[in-house]
Each structure stands twice: as C-alpha cells, then as structure tokens.
LOLUM-424105 format. One record per residue (C-alpha): residue number from 1; x, y, z. Coordinates in steps of 0.05 Angstrom, whole numbers. Layout:
# residues N
ATOM  num       u       v       w
ATOM  NUM       X       Y       Z
...
END
This chain:
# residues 272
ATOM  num       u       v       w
ATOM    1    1673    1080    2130
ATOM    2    1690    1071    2205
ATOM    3    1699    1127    2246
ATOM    4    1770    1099    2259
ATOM    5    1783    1124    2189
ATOM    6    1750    1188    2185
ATOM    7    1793    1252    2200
ATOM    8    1763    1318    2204
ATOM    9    1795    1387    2198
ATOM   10    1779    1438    2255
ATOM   11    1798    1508    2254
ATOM   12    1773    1581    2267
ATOM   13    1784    1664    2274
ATOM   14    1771    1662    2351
ATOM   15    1844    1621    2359
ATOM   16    1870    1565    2386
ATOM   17    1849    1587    2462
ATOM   18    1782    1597    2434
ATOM   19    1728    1551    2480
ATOM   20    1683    1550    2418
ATOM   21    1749    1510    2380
ATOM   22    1748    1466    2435
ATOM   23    1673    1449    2447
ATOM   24    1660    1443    2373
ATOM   25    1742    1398    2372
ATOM   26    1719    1354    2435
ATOM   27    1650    1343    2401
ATOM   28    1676    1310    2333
ATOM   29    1720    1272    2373
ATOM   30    1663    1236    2378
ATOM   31    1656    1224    2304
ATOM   32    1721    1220    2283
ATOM   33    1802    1230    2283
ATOM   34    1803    1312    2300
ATOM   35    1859    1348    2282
ATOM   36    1856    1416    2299
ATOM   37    1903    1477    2263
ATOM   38    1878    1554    2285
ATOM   39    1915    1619    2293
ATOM   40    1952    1635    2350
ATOM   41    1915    1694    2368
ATOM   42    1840    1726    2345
ATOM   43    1837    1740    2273
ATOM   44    1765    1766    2273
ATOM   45    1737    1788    2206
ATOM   46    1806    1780    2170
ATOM   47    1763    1752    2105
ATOM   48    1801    1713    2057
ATOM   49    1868    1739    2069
ATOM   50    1930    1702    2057
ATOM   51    1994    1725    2084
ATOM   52    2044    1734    2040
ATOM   53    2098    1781    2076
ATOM   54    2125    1745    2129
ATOM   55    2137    1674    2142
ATOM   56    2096    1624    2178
ATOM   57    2116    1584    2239
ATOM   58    2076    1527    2272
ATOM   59    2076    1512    2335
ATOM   60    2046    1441    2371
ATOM   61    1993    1444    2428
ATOM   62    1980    1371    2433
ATOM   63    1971    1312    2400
ATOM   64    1939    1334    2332
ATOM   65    1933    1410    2358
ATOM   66    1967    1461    2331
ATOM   67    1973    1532    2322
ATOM   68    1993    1575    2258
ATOM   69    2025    1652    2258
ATOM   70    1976    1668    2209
ATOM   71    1897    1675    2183
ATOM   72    1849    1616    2181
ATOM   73    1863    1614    2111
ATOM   74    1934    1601    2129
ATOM   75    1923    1550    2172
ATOM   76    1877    1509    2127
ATOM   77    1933    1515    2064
ATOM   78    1989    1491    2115
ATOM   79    1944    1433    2142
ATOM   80    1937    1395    2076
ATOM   81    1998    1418    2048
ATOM   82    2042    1402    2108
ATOM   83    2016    1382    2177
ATOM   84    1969    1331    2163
ATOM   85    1986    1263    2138
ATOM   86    1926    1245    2092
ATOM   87    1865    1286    2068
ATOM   88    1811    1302    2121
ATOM   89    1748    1275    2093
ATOM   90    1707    1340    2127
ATOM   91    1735    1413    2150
ATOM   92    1698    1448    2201
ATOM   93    1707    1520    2220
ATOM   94    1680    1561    2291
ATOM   95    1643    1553    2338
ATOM   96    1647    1625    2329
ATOM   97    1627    1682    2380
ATOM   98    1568    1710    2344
ATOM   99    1529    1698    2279
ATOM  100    1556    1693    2205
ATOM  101    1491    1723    2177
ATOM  102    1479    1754    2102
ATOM  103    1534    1797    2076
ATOM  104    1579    1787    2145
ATOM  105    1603    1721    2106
ATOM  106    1640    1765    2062
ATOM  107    1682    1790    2122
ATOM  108    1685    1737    2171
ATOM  109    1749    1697    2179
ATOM  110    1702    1634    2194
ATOM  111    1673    1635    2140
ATOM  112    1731    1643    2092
ATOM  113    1767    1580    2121
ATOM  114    1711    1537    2099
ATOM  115    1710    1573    2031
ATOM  116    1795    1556    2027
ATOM  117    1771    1485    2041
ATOM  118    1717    1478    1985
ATOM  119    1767    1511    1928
ATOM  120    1814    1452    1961
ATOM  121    1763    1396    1941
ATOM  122    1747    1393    2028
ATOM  123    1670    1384    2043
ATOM  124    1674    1440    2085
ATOM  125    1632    1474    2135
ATOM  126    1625    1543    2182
ATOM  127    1590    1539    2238
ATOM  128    1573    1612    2284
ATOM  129    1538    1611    2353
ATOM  130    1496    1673    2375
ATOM  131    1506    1698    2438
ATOM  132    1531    1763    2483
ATOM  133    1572    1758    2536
ATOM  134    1557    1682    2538
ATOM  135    1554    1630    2488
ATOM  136    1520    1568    2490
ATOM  137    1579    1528    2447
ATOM  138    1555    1466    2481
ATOM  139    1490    1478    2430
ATOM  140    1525    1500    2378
ATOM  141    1576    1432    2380
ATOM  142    1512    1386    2385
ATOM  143    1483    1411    2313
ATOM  144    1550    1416    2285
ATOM  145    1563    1343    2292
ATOM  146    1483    1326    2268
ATOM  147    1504    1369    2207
ATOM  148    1573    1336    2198
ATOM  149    1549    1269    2194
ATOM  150    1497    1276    2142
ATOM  151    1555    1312    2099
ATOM  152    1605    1249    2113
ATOM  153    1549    1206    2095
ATOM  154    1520    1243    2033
ATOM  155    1575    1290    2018
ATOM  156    1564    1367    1993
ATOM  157    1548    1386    1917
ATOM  158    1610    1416    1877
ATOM  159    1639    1483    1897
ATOM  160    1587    1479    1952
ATOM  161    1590    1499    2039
ATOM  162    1548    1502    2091
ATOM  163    1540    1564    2134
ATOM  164    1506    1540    2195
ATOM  165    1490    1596    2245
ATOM  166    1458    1571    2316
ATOM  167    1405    1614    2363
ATOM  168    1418    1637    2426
ATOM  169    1376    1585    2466
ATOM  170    1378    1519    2497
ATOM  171    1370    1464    2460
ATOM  172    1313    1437    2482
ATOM  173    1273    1495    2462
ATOM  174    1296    1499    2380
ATOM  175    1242    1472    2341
ATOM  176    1296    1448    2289
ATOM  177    1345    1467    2227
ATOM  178    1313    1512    2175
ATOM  179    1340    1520    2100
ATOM  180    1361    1590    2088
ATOM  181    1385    1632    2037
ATOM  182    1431    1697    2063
ATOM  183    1400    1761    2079
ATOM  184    1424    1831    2064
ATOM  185    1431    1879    2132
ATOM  186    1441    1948    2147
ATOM  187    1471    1982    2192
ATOM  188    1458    2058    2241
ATOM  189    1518    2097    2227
ATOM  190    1575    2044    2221
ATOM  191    1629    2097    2227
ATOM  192    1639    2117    2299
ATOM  193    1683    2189    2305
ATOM  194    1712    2201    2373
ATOM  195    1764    2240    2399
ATOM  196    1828    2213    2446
ATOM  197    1860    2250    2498
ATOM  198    1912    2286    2454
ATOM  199    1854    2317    2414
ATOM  200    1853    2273    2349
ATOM  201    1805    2246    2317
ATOM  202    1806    2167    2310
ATOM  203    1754    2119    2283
ATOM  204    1715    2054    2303
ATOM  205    1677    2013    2247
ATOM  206    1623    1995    2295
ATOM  207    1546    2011    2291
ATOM  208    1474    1981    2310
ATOM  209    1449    1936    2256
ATOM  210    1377    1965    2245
ATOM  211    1343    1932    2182
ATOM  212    1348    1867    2147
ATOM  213    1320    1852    2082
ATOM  214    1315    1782    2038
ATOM  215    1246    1756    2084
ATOM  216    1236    1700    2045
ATOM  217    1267    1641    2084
ATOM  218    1321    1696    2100
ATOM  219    1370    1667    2147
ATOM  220    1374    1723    2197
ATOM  221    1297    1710    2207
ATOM  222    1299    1638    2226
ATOM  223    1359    1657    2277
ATOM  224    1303    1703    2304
ATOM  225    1253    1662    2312
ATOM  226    1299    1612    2343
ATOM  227    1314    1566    2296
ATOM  228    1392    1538    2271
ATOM  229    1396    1562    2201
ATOM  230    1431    1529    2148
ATOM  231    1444    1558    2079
ATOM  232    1487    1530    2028
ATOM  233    1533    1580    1996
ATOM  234    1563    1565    1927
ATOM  235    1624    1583    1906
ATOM  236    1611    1614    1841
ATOM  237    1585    1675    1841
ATOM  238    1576    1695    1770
ATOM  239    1509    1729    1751
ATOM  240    1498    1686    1697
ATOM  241    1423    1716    1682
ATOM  242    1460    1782    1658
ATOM  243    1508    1752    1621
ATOM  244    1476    1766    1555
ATOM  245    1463    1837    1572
ATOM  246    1535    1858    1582
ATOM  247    1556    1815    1520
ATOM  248    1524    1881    1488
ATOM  249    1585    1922    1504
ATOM  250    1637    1869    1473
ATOM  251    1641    1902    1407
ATOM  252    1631    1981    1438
ATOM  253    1686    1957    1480
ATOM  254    1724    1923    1423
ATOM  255    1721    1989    1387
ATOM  256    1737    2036    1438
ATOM  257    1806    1998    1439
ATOM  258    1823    1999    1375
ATOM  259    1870    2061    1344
ATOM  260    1838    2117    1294
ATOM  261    1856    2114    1230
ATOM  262    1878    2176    1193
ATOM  263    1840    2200    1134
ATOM  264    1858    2216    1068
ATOM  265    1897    2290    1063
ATOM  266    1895    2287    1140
ATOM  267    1966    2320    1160
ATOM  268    2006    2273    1200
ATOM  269    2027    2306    1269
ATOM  270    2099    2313    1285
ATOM  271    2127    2278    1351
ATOM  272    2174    2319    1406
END
C-alpha cells in the first residue's frame, strides 16, 4: 500500500489547539494522508462519554482539520460517519500532556477515543507523553509513527489497542519500547476540602499518587526507568476464569425469582 493511499485518523482530549495534536498530526504526515477531528476545547478525563443532549456542530480549521463541539468520542463517531470520505486505515489519539498509566485509562478521554475506534473495526492507538510544565511531544511523535507503521504493516489482533505512554527524556537516552501490562496506583488523599471566600466548603479531586502495584513488567515501572511502554489493552473484559463460579448462583437466583406457592388449607389473603 503506498503512503498516497493510507489515511490516518488523529484526534485527542487536549483539543484542537493542543501542540501535542499537532506534533503527533505533522509527524504522520510523514506516513500518510492525516486528517485530524478533536474538540474544540480540553476535554480532559471525560472517559467514554457520548453526548447525547445537545447537538453537534463542526467547524473547519484547514484542509483536513477540524474541530467538533463535543468529547473525543464524538469526534471519532462523526469522522467515519460523516467527515471523512473513506475509512482511515489507522486512528491515533494524543500526544497527550501526561501519562495514561494503569487504571487512569479508565478515565482518560485519550484513551477512550482509541477504544471508540477499535469497537468501529479502526486499528487504533493512544499515545500519552510524560512531562510537567514541558513536554517533549517532539519524542513522543517520533515513537508514535515507529509504532504506527508496524500496525499499518501487521495490523492489531481483534478487539485489540495499543496504549503507548512515552518518558520524560530525550530520545537519545531511551534504551527502547518495553511490553507492558497496566498497573494499579494509589493515591494520598484524592479528595482535597478547602474553603472559598464566602465560607463554603468546595472540593478538588486531586492528590499525590504514592504507591503502585502490578511489578511485573508493570507499565508505570518501565516509564520509570525510562523506557516507552507499550501495552496492548483488549476490549473484552470478561473474567472468564470465574465464570464457572458465579454459574453457582443461576439456579439460587432462578429461585429467588420465582413466586411462593400456597399450601394446602393455607387461607388466601384478601387484597385492599
């Protein structure tokens, strides 16, 4: 397949201002036909949500840029469905401003738009750049197109994504990709109480991440040792192994449901 043929789907939760969108855009340009469809505006840790209550509007940026009203999962359902011409052979979601590590895939907006694009049939991937108050995108873009080529070239197993998460460090200095699985983190008081100026209490979910667990090729530990991690996350996520065991309740279950029957010389009760 030449590259003149090859059209890849970029969007993100940072927005369409986003310089992660735009490294990670201008990087597969390189690769192949980019089209790129974000949110208008940040929609950090939004999940998997869909909106549903208000209508959609799309707005053009440039040739094959635009900007959606709505979540990354928004903007992935109206790019196949009605912005882009033909099927992109590849989605890719980020560069995003900080890691996608362990249970944060669960919450993060990048993650979720690569997840849309898998349950679409899309060979899909998320890609997350560590970092503070700068972000080396530039390093982030350069193993996001390595990782995109071997999936247009060898494709991704069924109901499969890749969650590629990228150290904060130049690239000259990461000793290379490492095969992950995702870790499970915990956090120092993640409710933060404070009061305003009025005298009422308000809330920030916030906290100090203190403690991973998982060690075994845990993908929060290869970030730390500065290595790109890479861990495939499947889309089924049915604990098959206890299957069996919960079969068990079936007929208590089965029971419980059904009505009591009366016994013999059992008065019937009057109703009203």
């Amino acid at each position: 397949m030449s590259s003149s043929r090859i059209r890849i789907l970029v969007t993100n939760d940072d927005g369409i201002h986003s310089a992660g969108l735009s490294a990670l855009a201008k990087a597969l340009a390189r690769v192949a036909e980019v089209w790129v469809v974000a949110p208008d505006r940040e929609r950090t840790a939004v999940a998997h949500a869909v909106t549903l209550h208000k209508p959609l509007r799309v707005h053009q940026f440039g040739k094959r840029v635009y900007a959606i009203n709505g979540t990354p999962v928004d903007c992935v359902n109206l790019a196949l469905a009605t912005i882009m011409r033909s099927k992109p052979h590849l989605l890719v979601s980020g560069i995003n401003k900080g890691v996608n590590l362990g249970d944060d895939v669960l919450y993060s907006g990048t993650v979720s738009a690569a997840v849309e694009g898998t349950i679409l049939g899309i060979p899909s991937m998320a890609v997350s750049q560590e970092g503070k108050d700068r972000f080396r995108f530039d390093v982030g873009a350069h193993f996001a197109v390595r990782v995109a080529r071997l999936i247009l070239k060898q494709g991704l197993p069924e109901e499969t994504l890749i969650n590629l998460n990228i150290p904060d460090c130049p690239a000259s200095s990461i000793p290379g990709v490492r095969i992950t699985c995702l870790s499970r983190r915990r956090f120092d008081n993640p409710i933060v109480e404070k009061i305003d100026p009025h005298g009422r209490t308000y809330y920030w979910i916030a906290g100090t991440r203190i403690s991973w667990s998982r060690n075994k090729d845990a993908d929060h530990e290869a970030i730390a040792e500065g290595s790109v991690s890479l861990t495939p996350i499947y889309l089924d996520s049915t604990h098959y192994g206890v299957l069996d065991r919960f079969r068990s309740w079936e007929p208590v279950l089965r029971g419980g449901s059904r009505p009591r029957r009366r016994q013999a010389g059992e008065p019937t009760r009057k109703r009203g």
